[in-house]
C-alpha positions as CSV (number, residue, x, y, z in Angstrom):
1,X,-21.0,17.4,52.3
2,X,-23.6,15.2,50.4
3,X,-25.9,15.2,53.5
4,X,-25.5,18.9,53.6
5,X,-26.3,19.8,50.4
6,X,-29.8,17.9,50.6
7,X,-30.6,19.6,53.4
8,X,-29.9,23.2,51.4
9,X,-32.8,21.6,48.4
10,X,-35.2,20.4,51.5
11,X,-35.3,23.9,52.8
12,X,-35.3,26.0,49.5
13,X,-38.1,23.2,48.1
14,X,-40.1,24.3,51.7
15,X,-39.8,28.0,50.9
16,X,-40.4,27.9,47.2
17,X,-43.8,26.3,48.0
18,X,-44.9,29.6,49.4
19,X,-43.7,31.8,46.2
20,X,-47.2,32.3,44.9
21,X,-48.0,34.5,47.9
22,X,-44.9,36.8,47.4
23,X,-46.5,39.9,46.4
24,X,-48.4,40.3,49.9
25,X,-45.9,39.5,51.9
26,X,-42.3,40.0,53.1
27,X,-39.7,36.7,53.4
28,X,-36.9,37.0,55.5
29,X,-34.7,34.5,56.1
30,X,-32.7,35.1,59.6
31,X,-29.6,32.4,62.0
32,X,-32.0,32.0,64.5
33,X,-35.5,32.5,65.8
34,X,-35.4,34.1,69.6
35,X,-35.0,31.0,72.1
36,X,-38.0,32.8,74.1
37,X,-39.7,33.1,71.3
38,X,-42.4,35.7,71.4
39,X,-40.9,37.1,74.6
40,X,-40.8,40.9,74.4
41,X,-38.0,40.9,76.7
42,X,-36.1,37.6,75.4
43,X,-33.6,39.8,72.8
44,X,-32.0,43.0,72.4
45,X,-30.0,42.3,68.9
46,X,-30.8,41.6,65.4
47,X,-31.8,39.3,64.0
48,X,-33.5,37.5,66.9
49,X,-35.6,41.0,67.8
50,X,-36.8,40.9,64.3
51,X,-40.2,39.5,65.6
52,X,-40.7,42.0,68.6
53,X,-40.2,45.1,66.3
54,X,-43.0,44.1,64.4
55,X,-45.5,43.5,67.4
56,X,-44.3,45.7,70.5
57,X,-43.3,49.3,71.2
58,X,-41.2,50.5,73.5
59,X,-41.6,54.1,75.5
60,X,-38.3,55.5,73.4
61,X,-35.9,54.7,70.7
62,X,-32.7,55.1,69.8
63,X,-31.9,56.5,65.9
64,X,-29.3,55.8,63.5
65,X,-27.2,58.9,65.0
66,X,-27.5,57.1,68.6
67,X,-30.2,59.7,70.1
68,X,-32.8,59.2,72.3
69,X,-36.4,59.7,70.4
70,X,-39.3,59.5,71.2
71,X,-42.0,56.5,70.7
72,X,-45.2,55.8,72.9
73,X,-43.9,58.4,75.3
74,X,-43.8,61.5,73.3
75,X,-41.7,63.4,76.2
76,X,-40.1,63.4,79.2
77,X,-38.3,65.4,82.2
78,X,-36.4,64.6,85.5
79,X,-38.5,65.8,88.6
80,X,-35.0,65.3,90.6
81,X,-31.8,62.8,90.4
82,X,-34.6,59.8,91.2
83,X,-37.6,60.7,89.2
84,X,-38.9,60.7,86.0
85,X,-41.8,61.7,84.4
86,X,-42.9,60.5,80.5
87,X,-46.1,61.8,79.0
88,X,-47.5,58.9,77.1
89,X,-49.3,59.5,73.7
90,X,-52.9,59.1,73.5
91,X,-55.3,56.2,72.1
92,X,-52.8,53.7,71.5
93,X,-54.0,50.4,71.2
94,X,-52.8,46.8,72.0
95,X,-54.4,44.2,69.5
96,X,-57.1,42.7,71.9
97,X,-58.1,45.8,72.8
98,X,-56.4,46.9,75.8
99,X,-54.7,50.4,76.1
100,X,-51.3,51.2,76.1
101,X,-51.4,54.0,79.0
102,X,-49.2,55.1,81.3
103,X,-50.9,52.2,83.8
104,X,-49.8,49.4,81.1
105,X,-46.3,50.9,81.0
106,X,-46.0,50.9,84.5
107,X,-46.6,47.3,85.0
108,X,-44.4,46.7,82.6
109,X,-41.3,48.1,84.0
110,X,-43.1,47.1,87.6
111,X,-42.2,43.1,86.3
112,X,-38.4,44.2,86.6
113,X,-38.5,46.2,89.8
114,X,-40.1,43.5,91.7
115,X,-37.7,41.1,91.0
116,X,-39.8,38.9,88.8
117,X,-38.3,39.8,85.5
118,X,-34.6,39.1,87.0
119,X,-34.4,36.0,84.5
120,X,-35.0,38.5,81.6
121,X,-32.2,39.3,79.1
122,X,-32.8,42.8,79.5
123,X,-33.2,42.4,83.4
124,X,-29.9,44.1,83.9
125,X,-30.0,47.5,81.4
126,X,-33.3,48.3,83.9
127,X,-32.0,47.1,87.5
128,X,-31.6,50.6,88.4
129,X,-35.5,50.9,88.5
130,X,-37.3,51.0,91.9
131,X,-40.6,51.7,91.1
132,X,-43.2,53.1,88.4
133,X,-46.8,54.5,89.0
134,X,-49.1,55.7,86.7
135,X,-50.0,59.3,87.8
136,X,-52.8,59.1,85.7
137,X,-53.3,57.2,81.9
138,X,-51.1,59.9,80.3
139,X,-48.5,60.5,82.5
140,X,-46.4,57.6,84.0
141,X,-43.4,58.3,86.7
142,X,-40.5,56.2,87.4
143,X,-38.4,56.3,90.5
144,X,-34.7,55.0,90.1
145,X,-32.4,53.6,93.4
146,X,-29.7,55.5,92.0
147,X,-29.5,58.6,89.6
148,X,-29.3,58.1,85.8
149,X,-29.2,60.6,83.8
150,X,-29.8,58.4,80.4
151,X,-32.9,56.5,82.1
152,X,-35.3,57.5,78.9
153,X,-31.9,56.0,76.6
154,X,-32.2,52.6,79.0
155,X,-35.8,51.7,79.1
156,X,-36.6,51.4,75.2
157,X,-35.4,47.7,75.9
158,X,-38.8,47.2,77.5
159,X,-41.3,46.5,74.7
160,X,-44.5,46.4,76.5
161,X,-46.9,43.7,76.6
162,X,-50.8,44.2,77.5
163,X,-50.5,43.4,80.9
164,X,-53.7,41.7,81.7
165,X,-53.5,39.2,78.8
166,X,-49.6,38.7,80.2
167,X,-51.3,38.5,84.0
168,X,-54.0,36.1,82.4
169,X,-51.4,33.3,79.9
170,X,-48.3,33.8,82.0
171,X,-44.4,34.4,80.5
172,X,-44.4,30.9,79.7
173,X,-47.7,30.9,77.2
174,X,-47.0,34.3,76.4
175,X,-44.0,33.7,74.7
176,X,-46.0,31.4,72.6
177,X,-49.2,33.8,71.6
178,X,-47.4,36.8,71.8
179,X,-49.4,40.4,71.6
180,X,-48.3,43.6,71.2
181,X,-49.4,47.5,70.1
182,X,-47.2,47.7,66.6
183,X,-47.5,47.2,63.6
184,X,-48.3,43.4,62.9
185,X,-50.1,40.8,65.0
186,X,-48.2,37.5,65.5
187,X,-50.3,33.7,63.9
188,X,-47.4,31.5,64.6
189,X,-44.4,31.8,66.7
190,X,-41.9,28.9,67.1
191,X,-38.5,27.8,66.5
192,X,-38.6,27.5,63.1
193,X,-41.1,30.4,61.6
194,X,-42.7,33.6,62.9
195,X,-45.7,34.4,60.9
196,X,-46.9,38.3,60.9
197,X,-49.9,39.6,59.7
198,X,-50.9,43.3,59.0
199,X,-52.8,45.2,62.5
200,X,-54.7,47.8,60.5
201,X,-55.8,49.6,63.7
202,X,-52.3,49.7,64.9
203,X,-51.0,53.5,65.2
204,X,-48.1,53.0,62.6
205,X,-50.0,50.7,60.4
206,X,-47.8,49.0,57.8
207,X,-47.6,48.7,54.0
208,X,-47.6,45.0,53.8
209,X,-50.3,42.7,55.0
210,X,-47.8,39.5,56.1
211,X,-44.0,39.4,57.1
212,X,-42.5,35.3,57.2
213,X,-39.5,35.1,59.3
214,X,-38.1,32.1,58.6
215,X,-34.5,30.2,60.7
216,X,-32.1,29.6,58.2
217,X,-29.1,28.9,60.1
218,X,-26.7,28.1,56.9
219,X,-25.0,31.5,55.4
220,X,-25.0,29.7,52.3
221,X,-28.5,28.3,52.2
222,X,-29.7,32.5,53.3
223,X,-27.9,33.2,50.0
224,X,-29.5,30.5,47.5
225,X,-32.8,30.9,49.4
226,X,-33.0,34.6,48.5
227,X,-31.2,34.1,45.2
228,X,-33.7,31.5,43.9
229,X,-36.5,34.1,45.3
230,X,-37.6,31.7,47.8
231,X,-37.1,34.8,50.7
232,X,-36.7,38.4,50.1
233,X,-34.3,39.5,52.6
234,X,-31.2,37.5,54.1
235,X,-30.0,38.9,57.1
236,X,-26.5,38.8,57.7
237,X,-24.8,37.0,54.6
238,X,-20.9,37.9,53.1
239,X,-19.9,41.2,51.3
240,X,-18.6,38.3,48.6
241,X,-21.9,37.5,47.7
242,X,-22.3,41.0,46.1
243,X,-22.3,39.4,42.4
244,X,-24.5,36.8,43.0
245,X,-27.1,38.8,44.2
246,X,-27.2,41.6,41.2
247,X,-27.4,38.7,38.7
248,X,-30.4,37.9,41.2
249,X,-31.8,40.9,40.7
250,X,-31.1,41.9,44.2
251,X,-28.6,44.0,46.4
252,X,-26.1,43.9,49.0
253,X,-27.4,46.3,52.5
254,X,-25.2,47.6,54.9
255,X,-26.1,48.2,57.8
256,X,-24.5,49.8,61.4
257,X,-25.0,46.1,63.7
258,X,-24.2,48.0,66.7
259,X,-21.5,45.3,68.0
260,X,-18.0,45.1,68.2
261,X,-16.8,41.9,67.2
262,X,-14.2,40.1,70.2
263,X,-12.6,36.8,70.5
264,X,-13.5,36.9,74.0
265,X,-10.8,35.8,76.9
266,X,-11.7,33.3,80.4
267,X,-9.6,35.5,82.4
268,X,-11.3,34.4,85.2
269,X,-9.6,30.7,85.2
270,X,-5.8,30.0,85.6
271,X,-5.0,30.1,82.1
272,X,-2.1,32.5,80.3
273,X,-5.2,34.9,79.5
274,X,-5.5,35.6,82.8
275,X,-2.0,37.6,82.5
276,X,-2.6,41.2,80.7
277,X,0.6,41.0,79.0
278,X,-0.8,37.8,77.5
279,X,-3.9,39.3,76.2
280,X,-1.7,42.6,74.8
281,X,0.2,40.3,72.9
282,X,-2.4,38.4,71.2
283,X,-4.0,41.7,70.0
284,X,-1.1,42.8,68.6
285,X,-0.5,39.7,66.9
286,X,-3.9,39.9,64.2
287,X,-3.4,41.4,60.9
288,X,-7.1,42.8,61.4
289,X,-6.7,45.0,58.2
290,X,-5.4,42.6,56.2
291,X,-9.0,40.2,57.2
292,X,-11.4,42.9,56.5
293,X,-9.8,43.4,53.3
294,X,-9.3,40.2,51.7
295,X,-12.2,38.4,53.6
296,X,-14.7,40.8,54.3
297,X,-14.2,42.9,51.6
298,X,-12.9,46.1,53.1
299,X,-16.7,46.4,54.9
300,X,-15.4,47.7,57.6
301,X,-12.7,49.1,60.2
302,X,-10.5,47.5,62.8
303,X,-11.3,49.2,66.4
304,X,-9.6,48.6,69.4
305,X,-12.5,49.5,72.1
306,X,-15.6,48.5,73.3
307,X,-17.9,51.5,72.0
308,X,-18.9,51.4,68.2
309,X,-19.3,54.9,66.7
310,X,-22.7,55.7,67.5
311,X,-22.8,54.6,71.3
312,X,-22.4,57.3,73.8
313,X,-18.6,56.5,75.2
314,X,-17.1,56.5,72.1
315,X,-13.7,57.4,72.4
316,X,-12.5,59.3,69.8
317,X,-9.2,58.9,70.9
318,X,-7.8,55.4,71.1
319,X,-6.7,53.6,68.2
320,X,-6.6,49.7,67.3
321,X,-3.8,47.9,68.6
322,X,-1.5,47.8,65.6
323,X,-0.3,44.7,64.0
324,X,3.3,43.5,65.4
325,X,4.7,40.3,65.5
326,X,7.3,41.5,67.2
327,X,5.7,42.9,70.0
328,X,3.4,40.4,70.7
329,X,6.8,38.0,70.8
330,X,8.4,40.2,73.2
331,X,5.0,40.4,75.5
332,X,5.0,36.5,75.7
333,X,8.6,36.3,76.8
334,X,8.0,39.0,79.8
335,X,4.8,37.1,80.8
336,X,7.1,33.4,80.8
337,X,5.6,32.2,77.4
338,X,8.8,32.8,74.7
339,X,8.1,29.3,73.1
340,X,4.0,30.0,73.0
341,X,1.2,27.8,74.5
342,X,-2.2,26.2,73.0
343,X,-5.5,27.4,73.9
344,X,-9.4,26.5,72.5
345,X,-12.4,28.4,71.8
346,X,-15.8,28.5,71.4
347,X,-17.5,29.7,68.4
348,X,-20.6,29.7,66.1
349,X,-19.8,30.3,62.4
350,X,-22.1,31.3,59.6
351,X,-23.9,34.1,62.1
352,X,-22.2,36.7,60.9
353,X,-20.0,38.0,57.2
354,X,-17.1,35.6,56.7
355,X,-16.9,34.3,59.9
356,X,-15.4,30.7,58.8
357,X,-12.6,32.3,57.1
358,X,-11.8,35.2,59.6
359,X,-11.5,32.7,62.5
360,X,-8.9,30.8,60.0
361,X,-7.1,33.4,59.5
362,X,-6.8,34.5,63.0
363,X,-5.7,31.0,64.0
364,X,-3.4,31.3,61.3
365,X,-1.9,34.5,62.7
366,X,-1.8,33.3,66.2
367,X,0.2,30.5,65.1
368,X,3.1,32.8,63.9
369,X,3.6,34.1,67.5
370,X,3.9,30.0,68.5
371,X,0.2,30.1,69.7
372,X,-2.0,27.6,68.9
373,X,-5.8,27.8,68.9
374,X,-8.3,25.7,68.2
375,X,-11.9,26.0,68.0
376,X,-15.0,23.8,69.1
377,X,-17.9,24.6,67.4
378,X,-21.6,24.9,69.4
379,X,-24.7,25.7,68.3
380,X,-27.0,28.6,68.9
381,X,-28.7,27.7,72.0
382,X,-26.3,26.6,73.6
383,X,-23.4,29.6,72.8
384,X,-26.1,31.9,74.5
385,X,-27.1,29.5,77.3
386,X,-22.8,29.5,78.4
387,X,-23.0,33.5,77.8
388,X,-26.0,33.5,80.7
389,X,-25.1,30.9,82.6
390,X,-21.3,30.0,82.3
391,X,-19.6,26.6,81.8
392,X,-17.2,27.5,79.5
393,X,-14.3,24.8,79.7
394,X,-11.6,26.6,77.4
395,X,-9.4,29.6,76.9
396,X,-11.9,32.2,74.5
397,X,-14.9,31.9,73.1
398,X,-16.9,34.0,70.1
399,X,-18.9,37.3,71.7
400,X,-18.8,40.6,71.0
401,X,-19.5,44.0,72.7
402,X,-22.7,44.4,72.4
403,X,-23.6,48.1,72.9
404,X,-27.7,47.0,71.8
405,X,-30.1,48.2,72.5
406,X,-29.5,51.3,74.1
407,X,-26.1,52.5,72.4
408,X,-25.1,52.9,75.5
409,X,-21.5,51.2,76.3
410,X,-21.8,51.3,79.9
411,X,-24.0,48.1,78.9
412,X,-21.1,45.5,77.0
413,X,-18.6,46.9,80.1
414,X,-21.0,45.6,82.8
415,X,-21.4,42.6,81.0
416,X,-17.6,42.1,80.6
417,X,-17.3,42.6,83.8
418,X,-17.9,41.2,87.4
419,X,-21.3,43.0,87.7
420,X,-22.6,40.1,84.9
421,X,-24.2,36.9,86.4
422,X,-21.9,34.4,85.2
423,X,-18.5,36.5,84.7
424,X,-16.1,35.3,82.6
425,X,-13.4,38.3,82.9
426,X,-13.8,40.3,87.0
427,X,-11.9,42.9,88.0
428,X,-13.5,44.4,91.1
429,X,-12.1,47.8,90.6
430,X,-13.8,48.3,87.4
431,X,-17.3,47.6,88.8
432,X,-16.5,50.2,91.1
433,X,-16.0,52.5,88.2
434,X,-18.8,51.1,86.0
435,X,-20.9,52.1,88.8
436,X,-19.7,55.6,89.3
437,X,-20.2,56.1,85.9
438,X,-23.7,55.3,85.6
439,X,-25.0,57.5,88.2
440,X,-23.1,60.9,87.5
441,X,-26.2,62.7,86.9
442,X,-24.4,65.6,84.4
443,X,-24.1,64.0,81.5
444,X,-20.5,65.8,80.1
445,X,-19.4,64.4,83.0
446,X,-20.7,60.8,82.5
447,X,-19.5,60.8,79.3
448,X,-16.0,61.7,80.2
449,X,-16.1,58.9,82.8
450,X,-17.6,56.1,80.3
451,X,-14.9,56.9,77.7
452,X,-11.8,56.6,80.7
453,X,-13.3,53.2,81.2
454,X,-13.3,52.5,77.7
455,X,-9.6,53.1,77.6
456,X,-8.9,51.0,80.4
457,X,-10.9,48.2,78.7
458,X,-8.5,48.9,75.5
459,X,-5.0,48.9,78.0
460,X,-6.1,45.9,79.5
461,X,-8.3,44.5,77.2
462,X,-10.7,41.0,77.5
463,X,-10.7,39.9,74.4
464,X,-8.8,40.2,71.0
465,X,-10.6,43.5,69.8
466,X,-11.7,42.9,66.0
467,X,-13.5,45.5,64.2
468,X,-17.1,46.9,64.3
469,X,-19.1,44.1,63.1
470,X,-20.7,44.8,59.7
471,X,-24.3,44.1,59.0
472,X,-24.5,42.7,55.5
473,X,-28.4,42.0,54.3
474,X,-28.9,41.0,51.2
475,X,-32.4,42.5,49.7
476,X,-34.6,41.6,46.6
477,X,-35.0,45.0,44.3
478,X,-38.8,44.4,44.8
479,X,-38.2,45.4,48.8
480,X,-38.6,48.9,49.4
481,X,-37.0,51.6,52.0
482,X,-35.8,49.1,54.0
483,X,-33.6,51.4,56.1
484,X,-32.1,49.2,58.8
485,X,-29.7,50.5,61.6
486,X,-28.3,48.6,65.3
487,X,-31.2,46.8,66.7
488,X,-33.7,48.5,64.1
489,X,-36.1,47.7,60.9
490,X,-38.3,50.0,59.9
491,X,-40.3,46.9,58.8
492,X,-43.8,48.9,59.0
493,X,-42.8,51.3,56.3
494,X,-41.3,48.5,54.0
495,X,-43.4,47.9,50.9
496,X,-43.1,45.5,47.6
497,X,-43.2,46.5,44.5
């Protein structure tokens, strides 16, 4: 305790030596820098995308509502089922000077359908892609294997890089001196800190000249870092640190993450998970309301599906799995468990609101059905290096449904499924399905597909289906129109004042 407390004064005597440059610049204290750093295609959620927002654009985004809007492209139209054609807006500008055109677009997305960009986290939302070509520097056309109807949804994961600097330093280097088109240009880069500064040529030129992102892995050092005014926003802290921050002079943000938060099965490996009745009966067995009221202070709602509200595949429809002790007894006995069993799992805490005391309580609710868990704790790097690349050795681990970037839920269902590269729950009749889905070209039709998909995923679920996961910022009243949503910060319209 007494080591950990020093390290909370080392790091808040660190920020407070940069105080005297607060009113030019923007503080925000985040978990975790990207593990690829600079890397425009290294994350797809917040906070680790924090960085890329500020230097990259992407052809399209998605809005607050889930829609599709337009960015560098300014439209676009479907030749036939397998080709696309996006007019690209004129005289934008990458920071050294080189054009973002339809001809730096294409290479872009021409890194993925080659094959090179496989290793890329976003590798898989853009597999579908065969080729692009630029027709000419305004008008860029994709060809897809299959048909996709939300193609312009998919690709504003790919931030694009100027591609003869990227030909020129490599991934590798790149990820190091990253440049991009937006709104800030990138000084320093690295596990600890990204330092931005203002790009006053850029097309949305910002209101602040210098954005700090500092790692601050601790949920309690976030909160006294931005209570003691030595950051202006903490991303991701607990709806009970509402008081403290008014006395603070600052405020508690909410903010739709995007996520649905799982205690995610290993159905894959002989365990009891990898019986269905198993994993019904631990859903039923969480008293979800009673956590989000008591510990996360009624911030949100319990869900029982994979889609959060905004994503298209939301099923209106299907309804959490209600709390019942009973039930969940009676679904242990038919599967040949009536006295319970012990399992482990894999988690991070302090990433997201309350997540220490939720993951007590849900061990504590287990516990009344004769289950036992307990948890191994792991750090960042290495809780996404097992997501990527497997060697899990327990029964669960900590992961959500991620429907980032693209609001799209076809995305967490492939991932939760045999289609991702190091599967952790496979049933080969779904990827069928998953499949189908994604290339029924009329898009009332696609939906309806998506959302029977997401119902199967809620009958025979892969995880213990929590709630949509809250983001919880807390902001300094000097911070201006910060209007975050999902994988978004507006952070070149912010301003201090």
């Amino acid at each position: 305790m007494l080591k950990k407390i020093f390290l909370i004064l080392t790091l808040l005597c660190i920020l407070q030596l940069n105080k005297s440059d607060a009113q030019d610049q923007l503080r925000i204290g985040v978990v975790s820098i990207p593990q690829d750093l600079g890397n425009p295609y290294g994350s797809i959620t917040m906070p680790t995308i924090l960085g890329s927002l500020g230097v990259f654009d992407s052809l399209t985004t998605i809005d607050k509502d889930g829609q599709t809007k337009p960015w560098v492209a300014s439209t676009w139209e479907y030749i036939d089922k397998l080709t696309w054609h996006f007019n690209i807006k004129p005289n934008i500008k990458f920071s050294n000077g080189e054009s973002l055109d339809a001809y730096a677009a294409a290479a872009a997305i021409n890194y993925f359908a080659s094959g090179e960009g496989i290793i890329e986290v976003v590798a898989q939302l853009v597999n579908n892609i065969q080729s692009a070509k630029a027709i000419n520097s305004s008008l860029l056309e994709i060809k897809t294997k299959k048909p996709n109807i939300l193609l312009p949804r998919r690709i504003s994961a790919i931030r694009i890089p100027p591609p003869m600097y990227w030909k020129k330093l490599g991934r590798k280097e790149f990820s190091r001196k990253p440049i991009g088109s937006g709104s800030f240009i990138s000084t320093r880069w690295d596990s600890n800190k990204i330092i931005l500064i203002a790009n006053e040529t850029s097309w949305r030129p910002p209101k602040i000249k210098k954005i700090e992102i500092i790692a601050i892995p601790e949920i309690t050092s976030r909160l006294q870092a931005i209570i003691t005014d030595a950051i202006d926003i903490a991303i991701d802290i607990s709806p009970d640190d509402k008081t403290s921050l008014e006395k603070s002079s600052s405020r508690l943000n909410y903010r739709p993450s995007g996520r649905v938060q799982l205690l995610t099965f290993l159905s894959t490996s002989d365990s009891p998970v990898s019986d269905v009745r198993v994993r019904q009966a631990l859903n039923y067995a969480i008293n979800k309301e009673r956590i989000i009221n008591l510990l996360l202070a009624g911030s949100t709602k319990p869900t029982g599906q994979a889609a959060v509200r905004a994503s298209f595949g939301f099923n209106p429809s299907i309804k959490p799995y209600p709390y019942s002790p009973k039930r969940a007894k009676e679904l242990l006995s038919q599967s040949g468990y009536p006295n319970g069993f012990k399992m482990s799992a894999d988690i991070l805490q302090g990433a997201t609101a309350g997540d220490g005391a939720w993951y007590l309580q849900i061990a504590n609710d287990l516990k009344e059905i004769d289950v036992i868990l307990n948890y191994n704790m792991a750090s960042y790097a290495i809780h996404i290096r097992k997501i990527r690349q497997g060697g899990w050795k327990g029964t669960a681990f900590g992961m959500d449904f991620n429907n980032l970037p693209t609001l799209d839920v076809l995305w967490p269902l492939r991932v939760h499924s045999c289609l991702w590269k190091a599967p952790w729950h496979c049933k080969k009749e779904w990827d069928l399905l998953i499949e189908e889905a994604e290339e029924e070209f009329d898009i009332n039709r696609r939906l309806l597909k998506t959302q029977k998909l997401v119902e199967l995923y809620h009958k025979q679920p892969t995880g213990i289906y929590l709630w949509e996961i809250p983001g919880i910022d807390g902001v300094s009243n000097r911070v201006h129109n910060y209007k975050p949503h999902h994988a978004y910060v507006n952070l070149h319209e912010l301003y201090i004042k």
